[in-house]
N, C-alpha and C positions, 0 to 999 in steps of 0.2 A: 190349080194353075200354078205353075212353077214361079219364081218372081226372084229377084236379084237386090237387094236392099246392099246401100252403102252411103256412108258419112263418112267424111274426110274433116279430117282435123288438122290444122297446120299453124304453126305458133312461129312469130319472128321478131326480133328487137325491132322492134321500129326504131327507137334513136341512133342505134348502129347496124341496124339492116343485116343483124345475124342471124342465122339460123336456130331453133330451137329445135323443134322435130314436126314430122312430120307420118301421117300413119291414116290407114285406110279400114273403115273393119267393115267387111264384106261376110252377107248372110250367106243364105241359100244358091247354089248356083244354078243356072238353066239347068236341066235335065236331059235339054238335047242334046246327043251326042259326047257327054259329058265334060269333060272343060270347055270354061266358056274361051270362045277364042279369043287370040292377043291381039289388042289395040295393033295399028299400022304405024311401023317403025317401032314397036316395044321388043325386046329381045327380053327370053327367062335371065340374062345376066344381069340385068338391070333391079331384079326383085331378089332380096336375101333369102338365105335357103328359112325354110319356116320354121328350125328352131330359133330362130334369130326374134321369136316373137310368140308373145303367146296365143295360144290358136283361137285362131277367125281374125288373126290380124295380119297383113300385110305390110309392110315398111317400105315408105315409099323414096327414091333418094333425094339426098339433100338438093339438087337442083331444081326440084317441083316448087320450094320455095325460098330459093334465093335469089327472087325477083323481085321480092319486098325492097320497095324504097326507100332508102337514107331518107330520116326525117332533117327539117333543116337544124341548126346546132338552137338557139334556142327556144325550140320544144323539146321537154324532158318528158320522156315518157317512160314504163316499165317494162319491163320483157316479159311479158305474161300472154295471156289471151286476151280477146277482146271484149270482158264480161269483167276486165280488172277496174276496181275503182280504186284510186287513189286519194285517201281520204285526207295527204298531206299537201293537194294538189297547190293549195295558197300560201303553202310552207307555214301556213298557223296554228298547225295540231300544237294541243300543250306540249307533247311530251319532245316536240324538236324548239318548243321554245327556251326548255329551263337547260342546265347543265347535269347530265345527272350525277358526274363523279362530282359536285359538290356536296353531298349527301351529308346532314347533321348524323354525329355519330351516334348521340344521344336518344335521339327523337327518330331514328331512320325512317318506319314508312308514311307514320305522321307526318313527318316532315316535306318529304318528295308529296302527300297527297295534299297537301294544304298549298303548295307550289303551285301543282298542277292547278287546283280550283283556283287560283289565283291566275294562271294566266287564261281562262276557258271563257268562250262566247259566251255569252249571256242573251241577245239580241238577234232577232231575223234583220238579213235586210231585203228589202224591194226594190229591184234597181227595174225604172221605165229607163227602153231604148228607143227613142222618137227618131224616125228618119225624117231630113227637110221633107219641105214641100216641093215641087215642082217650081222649077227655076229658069232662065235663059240661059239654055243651049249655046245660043249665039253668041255668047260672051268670051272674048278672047282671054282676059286676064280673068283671076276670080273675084275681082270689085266690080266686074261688067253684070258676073252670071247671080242676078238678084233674083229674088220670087215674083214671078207671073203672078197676073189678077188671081188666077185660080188656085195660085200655090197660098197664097195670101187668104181665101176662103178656107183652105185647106187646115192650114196654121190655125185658124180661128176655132177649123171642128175638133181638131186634137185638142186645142186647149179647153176648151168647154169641155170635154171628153172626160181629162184630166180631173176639173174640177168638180165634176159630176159626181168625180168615185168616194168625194167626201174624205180622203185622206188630206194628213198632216204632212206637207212635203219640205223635207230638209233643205234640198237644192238644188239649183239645175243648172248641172257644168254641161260644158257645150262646144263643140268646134269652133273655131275660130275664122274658120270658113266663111265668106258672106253668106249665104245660102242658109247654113246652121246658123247662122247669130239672128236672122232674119226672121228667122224661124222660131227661135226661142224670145225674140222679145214683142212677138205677139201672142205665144203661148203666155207668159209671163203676165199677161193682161188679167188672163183669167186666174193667177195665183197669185195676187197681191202680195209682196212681202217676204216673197221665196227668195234668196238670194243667187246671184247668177255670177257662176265663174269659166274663166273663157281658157280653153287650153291647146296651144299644135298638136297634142300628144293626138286628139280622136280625129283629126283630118286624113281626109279619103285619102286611097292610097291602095296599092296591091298589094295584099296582108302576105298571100303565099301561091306557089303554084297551084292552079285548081287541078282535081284530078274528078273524071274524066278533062281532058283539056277542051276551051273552045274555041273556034275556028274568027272567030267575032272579034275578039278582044284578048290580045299579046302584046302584054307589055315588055321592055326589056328587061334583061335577066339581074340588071341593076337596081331597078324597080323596087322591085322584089325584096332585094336586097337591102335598099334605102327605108322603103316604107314597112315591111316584114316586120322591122326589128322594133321600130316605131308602136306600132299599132299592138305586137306582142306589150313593150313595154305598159303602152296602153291599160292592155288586157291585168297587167300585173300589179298596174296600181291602183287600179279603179274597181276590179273584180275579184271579191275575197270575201271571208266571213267577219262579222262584225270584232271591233278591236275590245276585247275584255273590260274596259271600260264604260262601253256602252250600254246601258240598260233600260232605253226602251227600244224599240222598232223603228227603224227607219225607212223613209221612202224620198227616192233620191231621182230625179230625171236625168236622161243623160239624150242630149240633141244631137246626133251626128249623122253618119253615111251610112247606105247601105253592106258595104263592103268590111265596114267596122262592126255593123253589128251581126253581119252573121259569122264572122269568125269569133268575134267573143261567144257567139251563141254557142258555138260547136268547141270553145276552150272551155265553157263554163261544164259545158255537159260530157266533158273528157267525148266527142266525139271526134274523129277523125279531121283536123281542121282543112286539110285541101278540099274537103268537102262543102264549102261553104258555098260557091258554086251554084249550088244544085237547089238554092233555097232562091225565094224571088220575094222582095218586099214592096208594096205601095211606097207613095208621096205620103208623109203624117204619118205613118204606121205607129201601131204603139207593141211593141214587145219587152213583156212581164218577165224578167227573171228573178226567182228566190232564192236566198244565202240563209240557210240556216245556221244557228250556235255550233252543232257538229260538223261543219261543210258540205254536209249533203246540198245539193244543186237541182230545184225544180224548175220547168220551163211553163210558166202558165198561159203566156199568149205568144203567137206569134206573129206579126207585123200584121194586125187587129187594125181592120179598116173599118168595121158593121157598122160603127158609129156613121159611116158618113153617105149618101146618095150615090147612090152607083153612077152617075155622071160626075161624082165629083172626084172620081176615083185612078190616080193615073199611076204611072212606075217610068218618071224619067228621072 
């Protein structure tokens, strides 16, 4: 049986939405009647003659993908494929933190490698991302919108949750939010002695355009703009590999919104962040992210309800 095999490969700057290339490599072709026919509206001028390429490949023109979207300015991203990781993503790799033309002329690579170990991770860290509890809606300002009876049960099963898992926990910074503050000072019940610090940076907010778009929830184009930049920051000072200094493991809570944590989710994991979207978290959720000594980025849970009664379970 005859069969037609093809993979399209198309590569673009996301930060400036340039082109890189684009190419098509096409197997075997039907056997009826032998070329396969042309797509409606393709014309042969539109395809480079076939030295233009080596054989079984196709080139396909640059308009196929110069549709790629301008990323907003600050997300830094690389011009690569999508399989690129950027291992300096925290701007903490040693080697962009030393100088290297300061270089001992004596001691040369001695010297640069004793630097390096010197500024290099030592420490994992564990950051928990707690979403509040279920809150009042009805509330005009946000000193009105407190936790419900059940947002308050809710609070109680994360915190028990928390303290169940037997770890050592450093901190629990948290929105400023009523709703977040509400939230973390009855988790706080069950961590005796954790210290709590309160910051505007993790307040809800429309981190970026989603992509696909929803018909539900459009905010203005200022939004975007005001709280984007926000919640990146966010992202840039709370989300990183441990500071050289550090040498045990940390485990750290962080109380805030949904809409914050799945954009750090998908900055932590160099995923696409318009996409954040597309994820959906409970009331209480607890999602696991890990920072290792080399930046590597694992996601071990993600907005982890099990702990609690499936009637206790909401996403307001």
């Amino acid at each position: 049986m005859s069969f037609r095999r093809a993979l399209a490969l198309a590569a673009c700057g996301l930060a400036g939405g340039s082109v890189l290339f684009s190419a098509v490599a096409v197997g075997k072709l039907p056997a009826r009647g032998g070329d396969a026919e042309p797509r409606p509206g393709s014309s042969p001028a539109s395809v480079p003659p076939a030295s233009a390429a080596p054989p079984g490949l196709l080139l396909l023109p640059p308009a196929a993908a110069a549709s790629c979207p301008a990323a907003p300015g600050w997300i830094e991203r690389p011009a690569g494929t999508g399989g690129y990781w950027d291992s300096n993503w925290d701007r903490r790799e040693p080697l962009a933190l030393i100088n290297l033309k300061k270089k001992n002329e004596e001691t040369g690579e001695e010297e640069l490698a004793s630097r390096l170990d010197h500024c290099k991770a030592k420490a994992t860290r564990h950051i928990f991302l707690i979403r509040h509890s279920q809150y009042n809606l009805d509330g005009r300002a946000d000193k009105d919108r407190t936790l419900t009876p059940l947002g308050r049960e809710q609070a109680e099963l994360t915190g028990h949750r928390l303290a169940s898992l037997g770890l050592k926990f450093d901190q629990i910074i948290h929105s400023s939010m009523t709703r977040a503050t509400e939230t973390t000072e009855i988790i706080s019940k069950h961590l005796p002695g954790v210290k709590k610090i309160s910051t505007d940076l993790l307040r809800e907010g429309a981190p970026i355009e989603p992509d696909p778009p929803v018909s539900h929830w459009k905010p203005e184009a200022v939004q975007y703009y005001e709280d984007g930049a926000r919640i990146e920051a966010a992202f840039r000072n709370f989300i990183h590999r441990a500071d050289a200094k550090q040498e045990e493991d940390s485990y750290e809570i962080f109380v805030c919104h949904a809409n914050v944590i799945r954009y750090i989710v998908c900055r932590a994991l160099q995923f696409p962040p318009e996409g954040w979207l597309r994820m959906s978290l409970n009331n209480g959720s607890i999602t696991h992210l890990v920072i290792r000594p080399n930046g590597r980025v694992a996601l071990r849970t993600l907005g982890d309800t099990g702990f609690m009664p499936p009637d206790k379970i909401t996403r307001t």
